[in-house]
MARTI-99648 format. One line per field, with one value per residue (C-alpha): residue number from 1; z, y, x. Coordinates in steps of 0.2 Angstrom, whole numbers, plus 5000, padded with zeros to 4 digits. Each point is the difference from the previous one (the first is absolute). Layout:
<recs>
n <- (NUM|...)
z <- (Z|...)
y <- (Y|...)
x <- (X|...)
</recs>
This chain:
<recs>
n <- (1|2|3|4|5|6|7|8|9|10|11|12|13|14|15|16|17|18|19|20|21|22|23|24|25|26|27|28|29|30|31|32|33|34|35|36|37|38|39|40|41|42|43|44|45|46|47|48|49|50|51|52|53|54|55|56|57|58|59|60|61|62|63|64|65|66|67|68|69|70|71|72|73|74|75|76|77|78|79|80|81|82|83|84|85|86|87|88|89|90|91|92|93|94|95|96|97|98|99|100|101|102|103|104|105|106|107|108|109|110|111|112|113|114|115|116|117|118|119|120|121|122|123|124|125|126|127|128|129|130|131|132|133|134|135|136|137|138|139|140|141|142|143|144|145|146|147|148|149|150|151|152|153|154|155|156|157|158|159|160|161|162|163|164|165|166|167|168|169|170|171|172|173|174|175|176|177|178|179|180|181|182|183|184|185|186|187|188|189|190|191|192|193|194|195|196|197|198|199|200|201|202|203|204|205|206|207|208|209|210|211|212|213|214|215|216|217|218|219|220|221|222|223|224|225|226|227|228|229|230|231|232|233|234|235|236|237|238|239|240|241|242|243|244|245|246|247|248|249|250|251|252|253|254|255|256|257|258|259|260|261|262|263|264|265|266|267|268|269|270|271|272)
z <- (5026|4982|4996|4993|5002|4983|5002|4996|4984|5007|5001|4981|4992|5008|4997|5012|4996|5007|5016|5004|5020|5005|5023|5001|5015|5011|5019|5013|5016|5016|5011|5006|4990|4982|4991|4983|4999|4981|4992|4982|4987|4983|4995|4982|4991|4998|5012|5020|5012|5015|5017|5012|5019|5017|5010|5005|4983|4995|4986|5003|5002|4982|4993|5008|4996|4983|5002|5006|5020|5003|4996|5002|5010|4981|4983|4986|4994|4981|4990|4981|4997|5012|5018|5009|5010|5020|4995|5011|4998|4991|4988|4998|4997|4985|4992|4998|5017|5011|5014|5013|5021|5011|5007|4991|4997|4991|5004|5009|5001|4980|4987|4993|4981|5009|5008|4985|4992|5012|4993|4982|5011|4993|4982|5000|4994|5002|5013|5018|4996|4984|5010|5013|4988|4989|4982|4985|4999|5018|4993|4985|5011|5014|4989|4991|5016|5004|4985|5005|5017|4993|4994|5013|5009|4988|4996|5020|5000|5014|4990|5015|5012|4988|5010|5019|5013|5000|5018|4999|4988|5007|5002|4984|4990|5008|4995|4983|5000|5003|4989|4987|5005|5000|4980|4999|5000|4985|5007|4993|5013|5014|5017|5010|5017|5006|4990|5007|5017|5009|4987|5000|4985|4989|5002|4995|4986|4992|5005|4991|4985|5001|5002|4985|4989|5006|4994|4983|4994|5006|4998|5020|5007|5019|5016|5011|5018|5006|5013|4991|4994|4987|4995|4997|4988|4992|4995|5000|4985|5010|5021|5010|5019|5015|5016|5014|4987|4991|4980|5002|4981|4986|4985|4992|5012|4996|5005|5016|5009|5000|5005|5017|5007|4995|5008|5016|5003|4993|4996|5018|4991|5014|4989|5009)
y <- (5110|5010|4990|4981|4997|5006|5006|5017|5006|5000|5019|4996|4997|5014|5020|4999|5015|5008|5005|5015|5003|4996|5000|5002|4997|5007|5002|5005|5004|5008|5005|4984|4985|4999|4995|4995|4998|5001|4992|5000|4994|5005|5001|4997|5008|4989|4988|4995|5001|4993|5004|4989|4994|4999|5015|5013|4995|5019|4995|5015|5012|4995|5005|5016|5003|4998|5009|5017|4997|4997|5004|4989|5007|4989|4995|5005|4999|5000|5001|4999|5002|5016|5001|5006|5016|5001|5001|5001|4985|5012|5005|4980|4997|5013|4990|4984|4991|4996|4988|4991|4999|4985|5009|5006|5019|5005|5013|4992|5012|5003|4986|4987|5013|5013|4991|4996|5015|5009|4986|5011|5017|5002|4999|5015|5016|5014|5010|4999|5014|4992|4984|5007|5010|4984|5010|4997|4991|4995|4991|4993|4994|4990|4992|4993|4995|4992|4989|4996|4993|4993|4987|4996|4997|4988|4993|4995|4995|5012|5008|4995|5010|5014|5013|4993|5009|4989|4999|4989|4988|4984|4996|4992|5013|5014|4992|5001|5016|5005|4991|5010|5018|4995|4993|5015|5008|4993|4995|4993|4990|4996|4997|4986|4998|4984|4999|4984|5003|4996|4993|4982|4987|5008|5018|4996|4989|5017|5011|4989|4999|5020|5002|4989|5009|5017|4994|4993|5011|5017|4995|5007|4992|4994|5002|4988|4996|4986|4986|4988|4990|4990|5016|5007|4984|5002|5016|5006|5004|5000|5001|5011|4991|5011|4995|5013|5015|4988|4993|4980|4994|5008|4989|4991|4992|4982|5005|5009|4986|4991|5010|4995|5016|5003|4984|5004|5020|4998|4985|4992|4983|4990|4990|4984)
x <- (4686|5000|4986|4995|5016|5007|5016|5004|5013|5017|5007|5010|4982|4994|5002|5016|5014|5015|5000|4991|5004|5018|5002|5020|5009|4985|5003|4988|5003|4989|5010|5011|4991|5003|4982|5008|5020|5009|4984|5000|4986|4993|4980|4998|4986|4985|5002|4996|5014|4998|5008|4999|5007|4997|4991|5012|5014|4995|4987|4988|5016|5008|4981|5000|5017|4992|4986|5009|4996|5015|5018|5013|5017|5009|4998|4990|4983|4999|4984|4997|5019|5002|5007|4985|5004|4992|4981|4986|4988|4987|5014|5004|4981|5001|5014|4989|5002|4984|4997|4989|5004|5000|4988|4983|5003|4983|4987|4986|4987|5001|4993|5010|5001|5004|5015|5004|5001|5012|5014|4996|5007|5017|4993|4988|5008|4984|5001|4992|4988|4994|4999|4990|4988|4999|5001|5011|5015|4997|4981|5007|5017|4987|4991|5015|5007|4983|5002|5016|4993|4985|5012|5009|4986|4992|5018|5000|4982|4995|4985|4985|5012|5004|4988|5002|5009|5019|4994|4988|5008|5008|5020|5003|4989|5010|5016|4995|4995|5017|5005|4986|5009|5019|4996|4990|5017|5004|5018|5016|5003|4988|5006|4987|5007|4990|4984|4992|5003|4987|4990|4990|5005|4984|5007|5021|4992|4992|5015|5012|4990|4998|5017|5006|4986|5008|5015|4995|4988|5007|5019|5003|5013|4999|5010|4992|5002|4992|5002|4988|5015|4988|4995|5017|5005|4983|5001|5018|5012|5015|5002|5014|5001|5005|5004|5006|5000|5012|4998|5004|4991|4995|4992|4985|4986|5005|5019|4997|4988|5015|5012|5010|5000|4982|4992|5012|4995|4983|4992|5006|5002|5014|5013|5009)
</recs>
């Protein structure tokens, strides 16, 4: 899936560090059902973490505990060596955390750049006046931010759509544009919650690839959720498993897949 089928650097060849997000004990309740129950997990700088498990294990809810839409009932959320204090999620974004949805949340009546450039938002400093008049430090600011998104969209290969209404453009063009305005960001840690769903064999193959490139040529590290289990061992550093809101493994790809309580909750492998 990365591609010839060379296989990637392992995370101690690569630019892996210390860990740069730290989920401690994090419960989640609404109302009487408990989403995530005493889960604890690192994310350390520079690489991809996966999360992985059936539908309804609480996958979506640990990201937007991360994320700042929601806040758990216990435990600690500690970023960059810090216990984070109750943010909102715009608050979250401005310390260097941006994500995708399940489902596509874009602006589909505005071209695919200037989707892109709303993912630049929290980075502008002039005021809205000088935005709106378009005059000093609000020009000069623009077309900086405009370089910055001129690379991201050749980086993602999405020049021939640059100008179309998002719209118009096909599922798996759409996908990537997202993808375009979360690294537009220019995040810490991006947070991808099921990239490839819905895509053919043709579209995964090039969000792979645009995912391992993020990762290696910018230095973002990756919170992934996805149920492409192929994908997941491709791509993945290491891989947290839930199952009913509950942690059962924690480790390297190759040590998950064959882990009992993996191939029973998720993998659905019988065993005589």
């Amino acid at each position: 899936m990365t591609g010839g089928g060379e296989a990637r650097p392992a995370a101690e060849d690569r630019r892996i560090g210390p860990a740069i997000l730290e989920m401690r004990n994090i419960t989640l309740r609404f109302g009487g059902v408990t989403a995530i129950h005493d889960i604890s997990f690192d994310v350390r700088e520079g690489e991809i973490r996966a999360i992985i498990g059936p539908n309804g294990a609480g996958k979506s809810s640990m990201l937007n505990v991360i994320s700042g839409f929601y806040r758990p009932q216990e435990g600690e959320v500690w970023f960059r060596g810090e216990r984070r204090r109750r943010l909102r999620p715009y608050e979250v974004a401005r310390q260097g955390i941006a994500r995708t949805f399940q489902n596509i949340a874009l602006f589909q009546g505005m071209s695919v750049l200037d989707n892109i450039m709303t993912g630049r938002l929290n980075l502008m400093g002039a005021s809205i006046l000088a935005q709106a008049l378009w005059w000093g430090r609000a020009e000069r600011e623009e077309v900086a931010h405009r370089g910055k998104v001129e690379r991201i969209i050749d980086f993602l290969e999405i020049q021939h759509v640059r100008k179309t209404p998002v719209g118009r453009l096909p599922y798996g063009l759409k996908k990537r544009v997202e993808l375009a305005r979360a690294l537009a960001a220019e995040p810490r840690i991006l947070l991808l919650d099921e990239p490839m769903a819905g895509m053919n064999v043709e579209e995964k193959e090039d969000m792979c690839r645009f995912i391992l490139d993020a990762n290696d040529e910018f230095g973002t590290t990756i919170v992934l959720i996805e149920h492409d289990m192929g994908v997941v061992m491709d791509l993945s550093d290491r891989v947290v498993v839930m199952d009913y809101g509950r942690k059962i493994a924690d480790g390297p790809p190759e040590t998950v897949r064959t882990d009992r309580a993996v191939i029973d909750a998720y993998l659905g492998v019988a065993h005589g």
